[in-house]
N, C-alpha and C positions, 0 to 999 in steps of 0.2 A: 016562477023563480023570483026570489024575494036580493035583492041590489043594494046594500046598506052604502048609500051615499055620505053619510054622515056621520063623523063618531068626536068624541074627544078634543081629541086633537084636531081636528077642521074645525070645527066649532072654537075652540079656543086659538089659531092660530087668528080666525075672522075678528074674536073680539079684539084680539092687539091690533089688528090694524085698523078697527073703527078708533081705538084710543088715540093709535099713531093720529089719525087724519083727523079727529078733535083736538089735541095738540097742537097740530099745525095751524091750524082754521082760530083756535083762541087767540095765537100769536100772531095770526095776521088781519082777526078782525077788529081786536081790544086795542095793541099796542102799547102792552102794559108796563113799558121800560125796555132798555137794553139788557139790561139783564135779566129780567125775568123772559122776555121774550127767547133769549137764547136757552134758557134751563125749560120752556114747553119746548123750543125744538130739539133739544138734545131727547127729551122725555116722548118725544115722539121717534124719533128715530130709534131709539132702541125699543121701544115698541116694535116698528115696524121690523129690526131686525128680528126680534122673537118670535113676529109670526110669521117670519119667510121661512124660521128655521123648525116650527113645528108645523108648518105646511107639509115641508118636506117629509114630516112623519105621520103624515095623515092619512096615503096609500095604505094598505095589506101591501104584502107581496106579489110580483105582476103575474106570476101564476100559482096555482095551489097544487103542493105537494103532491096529493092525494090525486088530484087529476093526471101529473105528468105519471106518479108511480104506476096508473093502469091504465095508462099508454102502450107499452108493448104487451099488454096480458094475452090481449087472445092471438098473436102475431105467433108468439111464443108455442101456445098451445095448442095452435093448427098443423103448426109446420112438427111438432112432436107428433102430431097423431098421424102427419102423412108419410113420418119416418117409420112408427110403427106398423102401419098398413103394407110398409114395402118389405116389413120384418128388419128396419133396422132399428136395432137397439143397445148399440152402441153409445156410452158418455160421449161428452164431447174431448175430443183430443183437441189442441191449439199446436201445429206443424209451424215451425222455423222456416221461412224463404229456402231454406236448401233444399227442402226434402219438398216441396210442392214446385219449383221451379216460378214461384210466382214472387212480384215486390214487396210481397205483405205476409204477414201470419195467415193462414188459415186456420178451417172450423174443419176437424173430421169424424164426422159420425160412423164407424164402421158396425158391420153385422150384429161384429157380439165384443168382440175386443182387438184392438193396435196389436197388430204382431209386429210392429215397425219397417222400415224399409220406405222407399220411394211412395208419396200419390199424386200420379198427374191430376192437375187442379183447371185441368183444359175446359173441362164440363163439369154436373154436379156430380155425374158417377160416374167413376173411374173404371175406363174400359179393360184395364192392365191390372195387374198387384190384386192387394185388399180389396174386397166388396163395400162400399159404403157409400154415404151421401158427403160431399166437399160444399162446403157451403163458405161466402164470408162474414165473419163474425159479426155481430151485432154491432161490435164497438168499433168498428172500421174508421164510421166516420170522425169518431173523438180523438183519434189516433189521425186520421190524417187532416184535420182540425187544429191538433195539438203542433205534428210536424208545420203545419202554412203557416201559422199566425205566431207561433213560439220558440221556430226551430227547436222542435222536442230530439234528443239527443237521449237513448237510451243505454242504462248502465249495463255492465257485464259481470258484476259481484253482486253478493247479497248485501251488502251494507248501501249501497247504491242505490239499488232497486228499491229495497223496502224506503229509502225515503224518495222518492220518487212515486212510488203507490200514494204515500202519505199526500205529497203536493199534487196530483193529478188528480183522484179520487177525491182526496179531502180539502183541497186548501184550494185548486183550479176547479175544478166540476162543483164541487161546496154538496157530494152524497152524501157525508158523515161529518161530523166536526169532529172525529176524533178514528186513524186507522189503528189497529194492532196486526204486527205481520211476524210471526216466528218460525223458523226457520231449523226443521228437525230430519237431515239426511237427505231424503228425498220427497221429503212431506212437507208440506206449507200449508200451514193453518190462517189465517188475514181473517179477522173481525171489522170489518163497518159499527163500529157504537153509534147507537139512535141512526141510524139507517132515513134521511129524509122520505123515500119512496118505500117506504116496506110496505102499503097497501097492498102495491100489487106483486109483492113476496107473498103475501098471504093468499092473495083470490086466488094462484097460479100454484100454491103449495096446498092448495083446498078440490084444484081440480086435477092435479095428478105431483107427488113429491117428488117423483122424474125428469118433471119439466125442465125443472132449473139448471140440473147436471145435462141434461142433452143437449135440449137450444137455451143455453144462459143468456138473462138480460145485460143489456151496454156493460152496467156496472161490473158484476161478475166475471164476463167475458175481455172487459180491460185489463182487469188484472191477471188470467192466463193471458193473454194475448203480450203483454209486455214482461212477463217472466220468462214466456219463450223467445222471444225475439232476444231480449236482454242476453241470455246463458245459450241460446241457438241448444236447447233440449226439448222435447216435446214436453206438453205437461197436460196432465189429464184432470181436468173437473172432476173428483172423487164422491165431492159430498157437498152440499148447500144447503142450510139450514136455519130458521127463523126463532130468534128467542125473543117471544113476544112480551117479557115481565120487563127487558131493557133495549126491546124495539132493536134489535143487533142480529147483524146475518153475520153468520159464519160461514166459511167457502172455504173447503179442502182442499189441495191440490196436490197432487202425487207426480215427481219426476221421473219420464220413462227412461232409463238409464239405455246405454247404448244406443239409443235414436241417433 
């Protein structure tokens, strides 16, 4: 593995501060006047300010995109194949605190489809009701991350929420520099444009296009997870989808009405 220690900007941040410290070292070996001596140390110090401030851009980024994006890949695609082995293959539904008795959203993969009603979220499978798998969503901890350190306050309208996706998603988490969320009945369409992590949208849409509606990654799964909670509706991951010509995920979501 090849460690590019040096680029650019490091290299030019080191030569202002050789200039800075020849500056200095002129006006304090010659002693060429008062004034000139002051106009090397002014000419040094701004030196030296210019290569503190292109130091600082001398890093890459502390991690690479591409590494964090297939981070959850295979996590994703184990736990879909141990759902389909049990025969469940059910989207993912996102339940309201009401209807699982628990403090948080949950994840519920049933059979084949939510006929709604009550799931105790005691164990992963629910002894009582619907057949499925109860699982907690991906994005848990972002969520309760967001609540400790931000008191995150979630809204109960749509004009609230969608900017709220926009600061969590795009402006706190930094997955997209740019959300779109529209808002049609009971459908909700949310685009991520240039998606930071879509690597691993792609490796996980290459080993099964089901993945992403059953066990959705953080991203995905933050935004059902806080539409439900927000509107206390169920809301079910419909559709997830990668447009690779503007690097942008699309993520459907459909309101289960009467939940």
């Amino acid at each position: 593995m090849k460690v590019k220690l040096l680029n650019m900007y490091f290299v030019a941040a080191m030569l202002f501060m050789a200039a800075a410290a020849g500056f200095v070292a002129i006006a304090l070996v010659t002693s060429p006047g008062e004034f000139v001596t002051a106009a090397y140390v002014i000419s040094g110090l701004v030196c030296a300010i210019t290569g503190i401030f292109l130091f600082t851009f001398s890093w890459g980024e502390p991690v690479d995109p591409h590494f964090v994006g297939i981070l959850p890949v295979q996590g994703c695609i184990n736990l879909c194949r141990i759902a389909a082995d049990l025969g469940i293959n059910g989207n993912a539904y996102f339940l309201p605190p009401r209807l699982t008795g628990e403090a948080r959203v949950m994840q519920f993969n049933p059979d084949t489809t939510y006929s709604g009603g009550m799931v105790p979220a005691q164990g992963s499978f629910p002894e009582t009701g619907q057949k499925g798998l109860v699982t907690v969503p991906s994005c848990d901890p972002l969520i309760q991350d967001l609540r400790k350190r931000n008191g995150l306050i979630i809204p109960n309208n749509e004009e609230n929420l969608t900017q709220l996706l926009r600061e969590t998603v795009g402006e706190f988490f930094e997955m997209a520099p740019k959300i779109s969320v529209r808002w049609n009945g009971s459908r909700i369409a949310i685009t991520l444009h240039r998606y930071r992590f879509i690597d691993g949208c792609r490796i996980i849409s290459q080993a099964s296009k089901d993945c992403c509606i059953k066990n959705p990654c953080p991203a995905c799964s933050l935004c059902g997870a806080l539409i439900a909670e927000g509107i206390d509706t169920v809301v079910m991951l419909e559709q997830c989808s990668v447009s690779d010509s503007h690097q942008d995920v699309i993520i459907t979501c459909t309101l289960i009405s009467g939940s």
